[in-house]
C-alpha positions as CSV (number, residue, x, y, z in Angstrom):
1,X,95.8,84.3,103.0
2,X,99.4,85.7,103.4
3,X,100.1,88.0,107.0
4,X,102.1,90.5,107.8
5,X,103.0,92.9,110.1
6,X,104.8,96.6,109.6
7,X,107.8,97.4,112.0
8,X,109.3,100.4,113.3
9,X,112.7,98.4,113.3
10,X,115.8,98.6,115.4
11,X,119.4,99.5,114.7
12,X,120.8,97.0,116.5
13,X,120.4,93.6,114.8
14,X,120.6,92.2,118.0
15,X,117.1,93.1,118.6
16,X,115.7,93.0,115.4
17,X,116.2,89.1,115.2
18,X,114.4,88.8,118.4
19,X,111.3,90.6,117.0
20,X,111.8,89.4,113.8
21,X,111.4,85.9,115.1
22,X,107.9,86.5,117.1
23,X,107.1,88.1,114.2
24,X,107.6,84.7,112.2
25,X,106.3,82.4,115.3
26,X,103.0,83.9,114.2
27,X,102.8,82.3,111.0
28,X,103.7,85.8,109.4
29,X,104.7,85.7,105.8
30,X,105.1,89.3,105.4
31,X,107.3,92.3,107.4
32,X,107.1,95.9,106.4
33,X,109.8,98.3,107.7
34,X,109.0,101.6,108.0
35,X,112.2,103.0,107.5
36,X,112.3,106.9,107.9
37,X,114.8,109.1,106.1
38,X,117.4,108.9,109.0
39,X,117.7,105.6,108.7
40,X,119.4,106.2,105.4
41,X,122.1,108.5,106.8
42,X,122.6,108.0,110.3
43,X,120.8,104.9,112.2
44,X,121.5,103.1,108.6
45,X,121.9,99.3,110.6
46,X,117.9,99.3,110.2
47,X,117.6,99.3,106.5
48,X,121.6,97.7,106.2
49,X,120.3,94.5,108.3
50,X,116.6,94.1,107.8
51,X,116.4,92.1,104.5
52,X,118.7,89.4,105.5
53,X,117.7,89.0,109.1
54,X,114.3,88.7,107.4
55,X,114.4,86.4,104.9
56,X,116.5,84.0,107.4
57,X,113.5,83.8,109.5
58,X,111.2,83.0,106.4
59,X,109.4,86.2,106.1
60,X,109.5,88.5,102.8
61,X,110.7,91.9,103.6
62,X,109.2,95.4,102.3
63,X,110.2,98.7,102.1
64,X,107.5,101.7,103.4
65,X,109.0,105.2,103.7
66,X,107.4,106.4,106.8
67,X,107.0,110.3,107.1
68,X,109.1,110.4,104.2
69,X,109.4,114.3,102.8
70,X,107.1,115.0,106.1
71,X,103.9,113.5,104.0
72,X,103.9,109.8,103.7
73,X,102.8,108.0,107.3
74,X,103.7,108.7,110.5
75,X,107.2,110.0,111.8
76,X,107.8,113.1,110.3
77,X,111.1,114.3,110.4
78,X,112.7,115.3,107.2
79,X,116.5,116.2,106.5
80,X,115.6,116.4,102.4
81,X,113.5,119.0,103.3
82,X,115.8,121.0,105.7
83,X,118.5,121.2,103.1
84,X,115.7,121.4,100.0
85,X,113.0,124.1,101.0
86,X,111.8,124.8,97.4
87,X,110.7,121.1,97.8
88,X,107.5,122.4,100.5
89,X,104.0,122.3,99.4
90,X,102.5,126.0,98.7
91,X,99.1,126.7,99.9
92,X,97.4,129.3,97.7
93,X,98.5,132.1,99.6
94,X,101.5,131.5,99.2
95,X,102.5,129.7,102.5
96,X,104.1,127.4,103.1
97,X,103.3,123.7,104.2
98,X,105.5,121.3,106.2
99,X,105.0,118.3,103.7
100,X,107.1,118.0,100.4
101,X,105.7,117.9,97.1
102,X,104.6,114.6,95.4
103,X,105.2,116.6,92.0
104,X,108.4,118.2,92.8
105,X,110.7,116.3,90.2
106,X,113.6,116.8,92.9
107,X,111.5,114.6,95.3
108,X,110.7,112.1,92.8
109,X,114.5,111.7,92.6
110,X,114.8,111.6,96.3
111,X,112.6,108.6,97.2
112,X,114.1,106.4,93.4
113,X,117.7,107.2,95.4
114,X,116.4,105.5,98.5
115,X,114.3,102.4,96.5
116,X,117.6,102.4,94.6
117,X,119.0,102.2,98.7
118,X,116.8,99.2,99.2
119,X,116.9,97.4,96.1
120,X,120.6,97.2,96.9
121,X,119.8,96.3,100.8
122,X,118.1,93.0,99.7
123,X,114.5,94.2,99.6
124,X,111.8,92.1,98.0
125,X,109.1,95.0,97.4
126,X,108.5,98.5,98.4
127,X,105.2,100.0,99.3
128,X,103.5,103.2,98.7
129,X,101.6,103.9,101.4
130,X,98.8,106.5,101.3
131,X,99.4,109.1,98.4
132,X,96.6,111.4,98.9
133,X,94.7,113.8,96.9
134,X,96.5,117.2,97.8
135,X,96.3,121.0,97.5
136,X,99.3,122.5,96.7
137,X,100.2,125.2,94.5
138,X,104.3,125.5,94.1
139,X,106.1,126.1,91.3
140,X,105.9,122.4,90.3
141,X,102.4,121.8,90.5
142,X,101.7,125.4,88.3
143,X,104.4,123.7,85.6
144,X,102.5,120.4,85.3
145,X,99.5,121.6,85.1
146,X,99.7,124.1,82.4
147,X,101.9,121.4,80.7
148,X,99.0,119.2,81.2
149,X,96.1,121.1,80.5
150,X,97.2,124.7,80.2
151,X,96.1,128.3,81.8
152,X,96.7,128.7,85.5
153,X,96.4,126.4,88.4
154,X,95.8,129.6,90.8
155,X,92.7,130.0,88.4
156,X,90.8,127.0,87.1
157,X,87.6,126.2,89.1
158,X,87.7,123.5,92.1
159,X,85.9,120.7,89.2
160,X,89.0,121.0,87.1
161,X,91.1,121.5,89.9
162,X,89.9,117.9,91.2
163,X,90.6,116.1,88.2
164,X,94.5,117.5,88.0
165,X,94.6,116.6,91.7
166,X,93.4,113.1,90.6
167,X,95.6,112.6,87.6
168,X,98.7,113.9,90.3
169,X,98.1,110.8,92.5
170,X,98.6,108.4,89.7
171,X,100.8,110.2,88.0
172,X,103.4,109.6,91.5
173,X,102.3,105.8,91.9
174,X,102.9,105.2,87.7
175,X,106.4,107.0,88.5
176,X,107.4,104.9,91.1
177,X,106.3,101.3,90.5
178,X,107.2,101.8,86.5
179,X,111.2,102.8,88.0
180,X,111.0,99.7,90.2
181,X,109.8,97.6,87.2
182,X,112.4,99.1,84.9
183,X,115.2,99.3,87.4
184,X,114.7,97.1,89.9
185,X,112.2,94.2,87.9
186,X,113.2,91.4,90.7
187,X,111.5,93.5,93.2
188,X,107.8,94.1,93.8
189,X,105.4,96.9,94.2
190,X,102.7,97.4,96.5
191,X,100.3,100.3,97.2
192,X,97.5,101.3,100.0
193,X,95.1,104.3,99.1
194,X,92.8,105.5,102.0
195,X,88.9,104.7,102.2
196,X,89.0,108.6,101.9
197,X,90.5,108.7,98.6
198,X,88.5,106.2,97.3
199,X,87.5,108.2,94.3
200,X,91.2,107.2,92.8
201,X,90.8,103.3,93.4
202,X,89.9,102.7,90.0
203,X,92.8,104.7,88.3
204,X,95.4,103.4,90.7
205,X,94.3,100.2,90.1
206,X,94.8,100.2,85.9
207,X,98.6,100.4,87.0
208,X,100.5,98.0,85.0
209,X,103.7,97.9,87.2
210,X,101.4,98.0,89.9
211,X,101.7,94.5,91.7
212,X,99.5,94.8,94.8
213,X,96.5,97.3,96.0
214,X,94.4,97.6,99.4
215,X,93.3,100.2,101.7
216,X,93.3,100.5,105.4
217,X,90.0,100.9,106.8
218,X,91.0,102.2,110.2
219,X,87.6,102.6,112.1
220,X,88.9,101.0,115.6
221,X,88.1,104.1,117.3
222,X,85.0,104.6,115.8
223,X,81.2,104.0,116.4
224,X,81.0,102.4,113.0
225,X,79.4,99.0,112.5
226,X,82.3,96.7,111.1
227,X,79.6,94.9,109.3
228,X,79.9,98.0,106.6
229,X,83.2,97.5,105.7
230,X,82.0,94.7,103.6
231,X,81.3,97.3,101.2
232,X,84.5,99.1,101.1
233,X,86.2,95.2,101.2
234,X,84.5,93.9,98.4
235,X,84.6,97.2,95.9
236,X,88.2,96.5,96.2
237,X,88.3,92.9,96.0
238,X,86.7,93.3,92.5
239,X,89.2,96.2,91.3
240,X,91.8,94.3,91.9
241,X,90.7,91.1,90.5
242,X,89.9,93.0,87.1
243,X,93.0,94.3,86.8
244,X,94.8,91.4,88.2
245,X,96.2,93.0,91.6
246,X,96.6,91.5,94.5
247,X,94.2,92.6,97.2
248,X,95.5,93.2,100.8
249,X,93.6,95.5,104.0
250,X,95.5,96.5,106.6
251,X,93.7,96.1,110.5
252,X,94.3,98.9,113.0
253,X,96.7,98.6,115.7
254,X,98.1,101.8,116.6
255,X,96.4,104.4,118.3
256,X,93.8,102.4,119.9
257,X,92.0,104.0,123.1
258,X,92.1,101.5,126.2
259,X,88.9,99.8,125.9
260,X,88.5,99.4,122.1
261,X,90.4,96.2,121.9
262,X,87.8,94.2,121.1
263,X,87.0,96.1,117.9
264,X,90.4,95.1,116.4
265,X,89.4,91.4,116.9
266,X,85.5,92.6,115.5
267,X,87.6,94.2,112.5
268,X,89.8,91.2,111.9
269,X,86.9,89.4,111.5
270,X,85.1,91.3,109.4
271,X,88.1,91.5,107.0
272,X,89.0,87.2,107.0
273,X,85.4,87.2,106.5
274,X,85.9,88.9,102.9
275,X,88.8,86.6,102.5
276,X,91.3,89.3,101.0
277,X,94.8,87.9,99.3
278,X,96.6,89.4,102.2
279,X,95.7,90.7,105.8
280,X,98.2,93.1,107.8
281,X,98.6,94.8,110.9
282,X,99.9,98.2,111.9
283,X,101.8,98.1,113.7
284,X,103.7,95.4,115.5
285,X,103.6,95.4,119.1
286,X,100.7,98.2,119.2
287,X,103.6,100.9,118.2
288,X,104.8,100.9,121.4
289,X,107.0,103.6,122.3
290,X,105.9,106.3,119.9
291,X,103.2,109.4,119.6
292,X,100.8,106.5,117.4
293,X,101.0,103.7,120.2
294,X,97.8,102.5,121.6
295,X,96.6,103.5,125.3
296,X,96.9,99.5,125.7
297,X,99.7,98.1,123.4
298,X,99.6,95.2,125.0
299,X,96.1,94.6,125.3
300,X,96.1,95.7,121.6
301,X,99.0,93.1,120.0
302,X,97.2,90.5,121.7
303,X,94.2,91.6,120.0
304,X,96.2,91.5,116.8
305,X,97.7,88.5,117.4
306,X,94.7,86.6,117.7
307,X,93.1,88.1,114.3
308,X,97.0,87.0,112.5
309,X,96.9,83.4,114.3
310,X,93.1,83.1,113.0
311,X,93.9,84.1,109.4
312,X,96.3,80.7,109.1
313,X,93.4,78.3,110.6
């Protein structure tokens, strides 16, 4: 079973080789950066550095674009979208929404520059993390579906609406892992869609450029029995094993309340007891020093740790 852990990353190379290292000293095999749009203007050392100081310490290095276009993950903070307002989602009455557009072709071009970005940096694989089924009714999203299906997004009944919404979510993962395939063939491609969202599992996973699936069943800080995620664990396993993906979960470490601890170590059991291709953690060190860290990070990564250290006995 491969590990991994995402990182928030430093500037400084200085630093990252520290964490980099523990990272490593726990058998890791994987590192996820979570590299935010600033990082590709401004604070540029985290995305310049990572691959190298990576792959020195053993460990094969992806690309996540966190809160990238204020949508994808956690950090939201978006320049395109200051400078690119027509890029917003619509609500229906016309509002607008903070989040970018997953259908706006100028968006699409946006995050191919940055995988473009990282291909060049070094970058072994870039993951999509969490496209979700989303209303939004801009100018793009009235264009592709009347080019789809015709007549008028504004119009059609919430059962057809559904289905466009479905075929949108696909429709962004297809773009995406087909460019890195075509463009960028020596990297690979790797995507998590929410227990939520499950409905598009099957879809996402009859994606040829597609390399690797999972899902992130993030119940830490719930009253759930772990025991149930065998369900979720195995529907997956299967999906992916039909369509020859790679199956990976991903085990809470962020946002923990003090106390829960011990259900990230009842969750990393449940998950090593499916036996998934790949096991990771978000996010290394219990996110300390941001809005997501857990009440506990320490108590947390240690927590994590143990689950990581378990998964290589």
């Amino acid at each position: 079973m491969r590990t991994g852990v995402s990182y928030l990353g430093h500037y400084n190379p200085k630093y990252m080789q520290m964490d980099l290292k523990e990272i490593k000293a726990l058998g890791c095999d994987d590192v996820f950066l979570a590299a935010q749009e600033n990082d590709f203007v401004y604070m540029r050392g985290k995305v310049d550095f990572f691959p190298k100081i990576a792959k020195d310490n053993g460990l094969t290095a992806w690309a996540i674009f966190w809160g990238a276009l204020n949508y994808f993950g956690g950090g939201k903070s978006s320049q395109f979208l200051l400078e690119n307002p027509r890029a917003h989602q619509v609500l229906k009455d016309g509002a607008y929404n903070p989040g970018g557009c997953y259908n706006n072709p100028d968006c699409i071009a946006y995050i191919k520059e940055m995988i473009d970005r990282i291909s060049e940096a070094g970058f072994d694989g870039y993951f999509i993390d969490e496209p979700s089924i989303t209303p939004c009714y801009c100018p793009s999203c009235l264009e592709l579906y009347e080019s789809m299906h015709g007549g008028n997004l504004l119009e059609v009944d919430s059962e057809k609406e559904q289905f466009f919404r479905k075929k949108c979510v696909v429709r962004y993962v297809c773009l995406l892992s087909d460019y890195i395939k075509i463009r960028h063939p020596q990297m690979r491609t790797m995507c998590c869609i929410m227990p939520q969202d499950k409905i598009l599992w099957g879809d996402i996973a009859r994606i040829d450029s597609l390399d690797n699936l999972g899902t992130d069943i993030y119940w830490v800080n719930e009253d759930i029995d772990v025991e149930q995620m065998s369900g979720l664990i195995k529907e997956m396993s299967s999906l992916c094993a039909k369509n020859n993906k790679k199956h990976h979960q991903w085990l809470q470490c962020w946002g923990v309340k003090k106390g829960k601890e011990q259900r990230i170590i009842d969750s990393g059991n449940a998950f090593l007891r499916e036996n998934p291709d790949a096991l990771y953690v978000w996010a290394y060190n219990g996110q300390l020093g941001t809005s997501e860290a857990c009440e506990d990070p320490n108590a947390a990564w240690k927590a994590a740790c143990e689950i990581l250290r378990k998964a290589k006995k």
